[in-house]
C-alpha positions in Angstrom: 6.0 25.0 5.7 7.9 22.4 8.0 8.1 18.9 6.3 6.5 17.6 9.2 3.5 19.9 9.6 0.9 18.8 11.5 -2.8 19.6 10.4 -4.6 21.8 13.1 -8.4 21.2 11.9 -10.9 18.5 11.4 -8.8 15.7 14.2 -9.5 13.6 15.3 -11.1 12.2 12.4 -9.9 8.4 13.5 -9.3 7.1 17.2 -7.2 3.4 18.0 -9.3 1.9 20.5 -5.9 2.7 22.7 -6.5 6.5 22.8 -7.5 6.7 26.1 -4.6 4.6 27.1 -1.9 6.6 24.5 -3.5 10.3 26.1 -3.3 9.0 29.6 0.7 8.7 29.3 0.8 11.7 27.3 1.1 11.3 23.8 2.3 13.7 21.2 -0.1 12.6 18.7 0.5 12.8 14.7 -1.7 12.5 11.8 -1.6 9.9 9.6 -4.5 9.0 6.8 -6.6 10.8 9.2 -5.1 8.6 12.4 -4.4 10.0 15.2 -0.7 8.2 15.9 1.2 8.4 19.0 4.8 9.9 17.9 6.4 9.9 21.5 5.0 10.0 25.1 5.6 12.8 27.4 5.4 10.2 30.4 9.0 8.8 29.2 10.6 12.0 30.1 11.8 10.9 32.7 14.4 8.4 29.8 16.0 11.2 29.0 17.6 11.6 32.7 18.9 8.1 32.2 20.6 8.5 28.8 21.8 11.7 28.8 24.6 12.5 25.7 23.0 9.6 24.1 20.6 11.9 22.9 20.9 14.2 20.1 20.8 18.0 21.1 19.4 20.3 18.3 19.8 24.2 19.4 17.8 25.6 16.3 14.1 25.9 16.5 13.5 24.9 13.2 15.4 21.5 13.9 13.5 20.8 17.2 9.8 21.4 15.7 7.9 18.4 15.4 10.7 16.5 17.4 11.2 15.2 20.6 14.4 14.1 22.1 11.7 11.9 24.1 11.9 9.6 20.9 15.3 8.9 21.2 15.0 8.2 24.8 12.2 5.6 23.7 14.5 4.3 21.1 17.2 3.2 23.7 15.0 1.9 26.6 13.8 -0.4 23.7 17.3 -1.8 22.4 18.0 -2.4 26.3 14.3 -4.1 27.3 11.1 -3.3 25.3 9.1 -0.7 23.9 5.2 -1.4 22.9 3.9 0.1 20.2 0.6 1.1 19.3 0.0 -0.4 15.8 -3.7 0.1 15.7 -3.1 2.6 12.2 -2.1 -0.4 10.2 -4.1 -0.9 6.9 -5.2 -4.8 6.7 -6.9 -6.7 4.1 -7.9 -10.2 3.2 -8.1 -11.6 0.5 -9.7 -14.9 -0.2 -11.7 -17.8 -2.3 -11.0 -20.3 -4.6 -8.1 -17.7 -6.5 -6.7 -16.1 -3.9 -3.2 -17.5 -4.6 -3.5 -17.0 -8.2 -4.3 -13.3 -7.2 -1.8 -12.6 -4.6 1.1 -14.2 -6.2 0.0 -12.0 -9.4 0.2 -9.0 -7.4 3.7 -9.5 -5.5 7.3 -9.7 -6.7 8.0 -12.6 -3.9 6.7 -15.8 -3.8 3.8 -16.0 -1.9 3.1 -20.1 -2.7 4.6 -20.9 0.9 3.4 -22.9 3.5 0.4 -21.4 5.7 1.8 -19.1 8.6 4.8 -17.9 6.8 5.2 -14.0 6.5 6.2 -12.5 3.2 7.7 -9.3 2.6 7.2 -7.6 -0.7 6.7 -4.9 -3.0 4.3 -4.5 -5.6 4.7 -2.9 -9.0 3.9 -1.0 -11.8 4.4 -2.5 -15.5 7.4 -0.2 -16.3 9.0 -2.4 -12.7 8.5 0.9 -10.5 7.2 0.4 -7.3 3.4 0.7 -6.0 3.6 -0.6 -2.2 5.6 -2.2 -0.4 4.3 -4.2 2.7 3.7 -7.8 4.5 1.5 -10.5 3.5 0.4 -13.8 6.1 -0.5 -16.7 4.2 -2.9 -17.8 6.8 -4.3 -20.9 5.0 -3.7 -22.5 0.9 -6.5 -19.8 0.0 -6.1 -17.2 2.7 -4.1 -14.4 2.6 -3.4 -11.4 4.9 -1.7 -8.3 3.4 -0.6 -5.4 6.1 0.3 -2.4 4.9 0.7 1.2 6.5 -1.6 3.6 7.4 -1.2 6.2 4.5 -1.0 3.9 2.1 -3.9 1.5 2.5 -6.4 3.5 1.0 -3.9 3.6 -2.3 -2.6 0.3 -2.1 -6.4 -1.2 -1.7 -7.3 0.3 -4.7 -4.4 -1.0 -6.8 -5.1 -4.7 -5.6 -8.5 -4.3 -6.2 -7.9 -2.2 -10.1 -5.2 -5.5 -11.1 -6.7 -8.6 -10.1 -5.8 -11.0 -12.7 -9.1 -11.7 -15.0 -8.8 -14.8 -14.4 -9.7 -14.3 -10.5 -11.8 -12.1 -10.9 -15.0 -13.1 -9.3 -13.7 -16.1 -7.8 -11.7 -13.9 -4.5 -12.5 -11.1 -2.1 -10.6 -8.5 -0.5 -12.3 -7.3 2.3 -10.8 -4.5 4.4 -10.4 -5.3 7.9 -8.7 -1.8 8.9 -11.2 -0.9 11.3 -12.0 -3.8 12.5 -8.3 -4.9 14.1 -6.3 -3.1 16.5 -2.3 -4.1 16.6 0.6 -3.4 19.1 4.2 -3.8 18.5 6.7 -5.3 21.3 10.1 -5.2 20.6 13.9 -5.5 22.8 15.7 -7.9 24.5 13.6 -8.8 26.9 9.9 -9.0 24.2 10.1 -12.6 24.6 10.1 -12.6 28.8 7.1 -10.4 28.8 5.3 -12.8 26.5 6.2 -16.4 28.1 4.1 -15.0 31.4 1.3 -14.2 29.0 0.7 -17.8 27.2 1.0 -21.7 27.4 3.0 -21.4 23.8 6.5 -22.2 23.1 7.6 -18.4 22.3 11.3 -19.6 21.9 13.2 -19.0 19.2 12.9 -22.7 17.9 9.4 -22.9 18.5 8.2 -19.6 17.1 10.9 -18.4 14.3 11.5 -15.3 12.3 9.1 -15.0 9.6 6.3 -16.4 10.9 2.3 -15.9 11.6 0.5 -18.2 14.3 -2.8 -17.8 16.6 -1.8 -18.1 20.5 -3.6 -17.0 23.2 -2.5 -14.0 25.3 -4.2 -13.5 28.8 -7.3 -14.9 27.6 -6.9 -13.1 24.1 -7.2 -14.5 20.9 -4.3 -12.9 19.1 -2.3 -13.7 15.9 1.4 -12.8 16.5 3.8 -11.9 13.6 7.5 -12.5 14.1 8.5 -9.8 12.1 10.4 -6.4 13.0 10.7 -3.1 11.2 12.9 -2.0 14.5 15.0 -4.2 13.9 14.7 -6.0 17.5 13.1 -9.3 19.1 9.6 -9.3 19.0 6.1 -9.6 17.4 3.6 -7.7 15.8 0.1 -8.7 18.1 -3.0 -8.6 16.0 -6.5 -8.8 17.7 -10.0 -7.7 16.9 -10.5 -4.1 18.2 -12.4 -4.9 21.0 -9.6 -6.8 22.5 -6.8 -3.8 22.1 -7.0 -2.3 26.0 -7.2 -5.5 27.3 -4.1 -6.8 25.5 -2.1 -3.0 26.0 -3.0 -3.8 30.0 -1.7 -7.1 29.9 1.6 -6.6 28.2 1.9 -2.8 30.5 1.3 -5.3 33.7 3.6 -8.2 32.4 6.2 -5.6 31.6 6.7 -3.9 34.5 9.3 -5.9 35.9 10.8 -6.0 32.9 11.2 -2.1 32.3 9.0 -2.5 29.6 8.0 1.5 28.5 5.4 2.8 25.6 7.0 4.1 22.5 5.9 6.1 19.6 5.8 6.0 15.6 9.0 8.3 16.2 11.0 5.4 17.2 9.2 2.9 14.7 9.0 4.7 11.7 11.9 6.7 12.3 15.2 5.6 14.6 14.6 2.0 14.5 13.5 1.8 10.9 16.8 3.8 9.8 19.3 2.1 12.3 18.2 -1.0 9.6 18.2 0.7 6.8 14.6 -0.1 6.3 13.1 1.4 3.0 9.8 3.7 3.2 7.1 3.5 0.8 6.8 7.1 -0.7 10.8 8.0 0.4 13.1 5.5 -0.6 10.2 3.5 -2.7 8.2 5.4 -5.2 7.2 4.7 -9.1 10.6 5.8 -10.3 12.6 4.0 -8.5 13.0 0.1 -9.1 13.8 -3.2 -6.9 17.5 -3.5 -7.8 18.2 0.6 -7.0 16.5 0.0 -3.9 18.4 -3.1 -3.3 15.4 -5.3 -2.7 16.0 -7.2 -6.0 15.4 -11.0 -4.7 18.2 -13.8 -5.5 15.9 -15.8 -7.7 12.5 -14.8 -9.9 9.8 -16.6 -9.2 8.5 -18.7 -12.1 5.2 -17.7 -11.8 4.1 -14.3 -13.7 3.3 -11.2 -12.2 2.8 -8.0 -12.4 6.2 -6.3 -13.9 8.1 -9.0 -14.2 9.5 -8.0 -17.3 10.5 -5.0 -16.6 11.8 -6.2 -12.9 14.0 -9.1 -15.2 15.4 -6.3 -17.8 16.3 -3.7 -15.0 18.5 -7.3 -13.2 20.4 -7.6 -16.3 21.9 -4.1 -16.2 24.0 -2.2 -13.8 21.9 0.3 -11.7 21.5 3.8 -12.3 21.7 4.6 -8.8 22.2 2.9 -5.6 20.5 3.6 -2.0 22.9 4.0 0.6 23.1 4.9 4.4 25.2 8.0 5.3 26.3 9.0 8.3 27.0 12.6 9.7 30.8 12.8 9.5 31.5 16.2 11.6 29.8 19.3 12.7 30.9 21.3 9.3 29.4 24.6 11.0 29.4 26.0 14.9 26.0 25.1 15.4 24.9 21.5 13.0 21.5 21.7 11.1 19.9 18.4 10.8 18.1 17.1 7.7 14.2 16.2 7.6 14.3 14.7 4.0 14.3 16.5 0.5 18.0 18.0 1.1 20.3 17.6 -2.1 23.2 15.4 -1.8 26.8 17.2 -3.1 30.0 16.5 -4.2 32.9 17.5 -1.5 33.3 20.6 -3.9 29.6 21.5 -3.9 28.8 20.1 -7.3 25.4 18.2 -7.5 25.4 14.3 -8.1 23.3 13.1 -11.3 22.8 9.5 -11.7 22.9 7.6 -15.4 19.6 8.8 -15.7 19.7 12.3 -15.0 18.2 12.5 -11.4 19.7 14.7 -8.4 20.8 12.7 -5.1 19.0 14.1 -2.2 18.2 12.9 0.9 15.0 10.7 0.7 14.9 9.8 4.5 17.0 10.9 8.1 17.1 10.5 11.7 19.0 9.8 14.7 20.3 6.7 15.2 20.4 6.4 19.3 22.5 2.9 19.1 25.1 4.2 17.2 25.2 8.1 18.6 25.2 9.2 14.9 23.0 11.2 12.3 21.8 8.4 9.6 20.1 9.8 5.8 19.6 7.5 3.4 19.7 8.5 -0.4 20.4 7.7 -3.9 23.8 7.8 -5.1 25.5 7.3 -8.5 27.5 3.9 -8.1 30.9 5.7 -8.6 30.1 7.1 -5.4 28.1 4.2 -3.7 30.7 3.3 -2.2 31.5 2.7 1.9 33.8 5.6 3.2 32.9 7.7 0.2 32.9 11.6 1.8 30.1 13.6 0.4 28.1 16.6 1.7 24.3 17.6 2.5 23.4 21.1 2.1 20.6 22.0 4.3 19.1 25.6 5.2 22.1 26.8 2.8 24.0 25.2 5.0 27.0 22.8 3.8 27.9 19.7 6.3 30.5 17.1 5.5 28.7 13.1 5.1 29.5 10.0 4.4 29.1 6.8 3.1 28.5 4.4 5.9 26.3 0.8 4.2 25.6 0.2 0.7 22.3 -1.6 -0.4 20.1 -3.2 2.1 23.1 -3.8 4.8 22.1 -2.6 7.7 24.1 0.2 9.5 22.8 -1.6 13.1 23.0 -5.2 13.5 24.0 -5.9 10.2 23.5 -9.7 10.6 19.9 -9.4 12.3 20.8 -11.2 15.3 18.6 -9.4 17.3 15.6 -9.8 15.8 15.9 -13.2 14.4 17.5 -14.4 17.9 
């Protein structure tokens, strides 16, 4: 079976309030926790005319399935103006009363005592430090919290907040799941701010709306809370509105980004291109029970004093070198007449062919990969044993029996694209 498969029976089983909207331009549409998701949209294309070489070729029919050079297409009329993004999948959940800080800052590895309308990104784990989600909370007032997560893992990671509540909070806060009742939409590029200024009153600059942070405007008549935040990797916002309000806000930000060569883009170019070009980790790929926050490079600079859950296992696993380290590879040369591309799963090799076994016994392999359209390579992102985490390092991927040449391109979190964030936090 192909690794991206696509379920035939039973869809759809859930609708965004944008699926008129999404099938009208032609989307490709992917399941997700029983979501129908937009993954690219034949109306763009027309993209690929304008970019050409920039997008990646794949002559095998195994490569191509589930793909679309469409997605790469999207990926670059986004870096250069906007793309919007259908969001409406995202899992969402409040969580208030009298302990809700108690709770939240019980659950996450960050500090979540910040001022209200500061976003905080942060994983969640297990008591032996391994991780259990990964994803967004809004502090939205001193006992108001807003926790987004992803599609196929909100069912999971609702049940986890629920099953570890602190005692001590227990009765005294409520998580209420807001999934279906909120719609979201992405808009990110150069130009994300432009389209937004003709939509609202609010100062949308960079000094009056910063990275990082949550506040209630007004869009077209729309009650909306925007997010400054970016898993692309680019200027913009997620939009959050009650469902009812989703077509009218897509139609407003279509109308105001027309002259601003605003296009629709898919979950290819979110979850996929943009997310790699930063290096961004997946819940379930790079993240997963058996991996912990200083492997995955998301150990923070300073431990919270408060207690939470793992944090002794999260301080023992600081005070030792890792076992492994994630890094970004990069392509490095055809190795055969005709390249194979990876889809995840593939085992990482030694230039000789050898496997790669960190301290702790586990295989390198390839845990995520894509195109990355800004930088006309191949990215994967694995685990490697620090001997070899290191930038320049030349390795090999074995895929379809197939042996091609790789190399070490970042270590840790740095970010192949953009690796100070200027984009996004411009």
């Amino acid at each position: 079976m192909h690794p991206r498969e696509q379920w035939a029976s039973h869809r759809p089983a859930r609708t965004s309030p944008l699926q008129l909207r999404t099938e009208a331009l032609g989307a490709e549409f992917f399941e997700a926790a029983g979501w129908e998701r937009p993954q690219w949209y034949r109306s763009n294309e027309r993209l690929l005319a304008d970019y050409g070489d920039r997008v990646e070729r794949r002559l095998h029919e195994w490569d191509a399935r589930w793909w679309s050079p469409i997605i790469e297409a999207e990926h670059l009329a986004m870096r250069e103006r906007a793309a919007m993004i259908d969001l409406s999948f995202f899992a969402i959940f409040d969580v208030t009363g009298d302990a809700a800080l108690e709770a939240v800052q019980h659950l996450a590895v960050a500090n979540v005592d910040k001022e209200p309308g500061r976003v905080i990104y942060t994983p969640l784990l297990d008591a032996r430090g391994g991780f259990r989600a990964d994803l967004t909370i809004l502090r939205l007032d001193e006992q108001h919290f807003r926790i987004i997560t992803g599609a196929a893992d909100g069912a999971r990671d609702l049940a986890w907040i629920r099953r570890h509540l602190p005692e001590s909070a227990r009765g005294r806060v409520t998580v209420t799941d807001l999934s279906s009742a909120t719609s979201a939409i992405g808009l990110w590029g150069s130009r994300a701010r432009d389209v937004i200024a003709v939509l609202t009153d609010e100062d949308v600059s960079a000094g009056g709306f910063g990275f990082g942070t949550a506040r209630a405007v007004t869009l077209a008549g729309i009650p909306a809370l925007m997010v400054r935040i970016s898993y692309v990797g680019d200027l913009g916002w997620e939009i959050h509105v009650a469902a009812e309000h989703a077509v009218a806000l897509w139609d407003a930000l279509a109308e105001a980004g027309r002259a601003h060569g605003v296009v629709p883009a898919g979950a290819g170019v979110y979850g996929t291109t943009g997310r790699l070009e930063k290096a961004h980790r997946l819940m379930g790929a790079e993240l997963a029970p058996d991996r912990d926050p200083v492997e995955a490079g998301l150990a923070l600079p300073r431990v919270k004093s408060a207690d939470f859950l793992g944090r002794e296992a999260y301080l023992a696993v600081r005070e030792r070198e890792p076992a492994a380290v994630l890094c970004a590879l990069v392509m490095d040369g055809p190795g055969a007449a005709e390249p194979r591309f990876p889809a995840g799963g593939e085992p990482i090799l030694a230039p000789d062919g050898s496997p790669l076994r960190d301290a702790r016994g586990r295989r390198s392999y390839v845990t995520s990969a894509g195109p990355a359209p800004s930088l006309g390579e191949h990215l994967l992102l694995a685990y490697l044993p620090p001997e070899v985490a290191v930038e320049g390092t030349q390795l090999a991927v074995e895929i379809l029996a197939v042996r091609q040449p790789v190399r070490v391109l970042t270590v840790g979190r740095t970010a192949p694209f953009d690796p100070e964030h200027a984009r996004m936090k411009g």
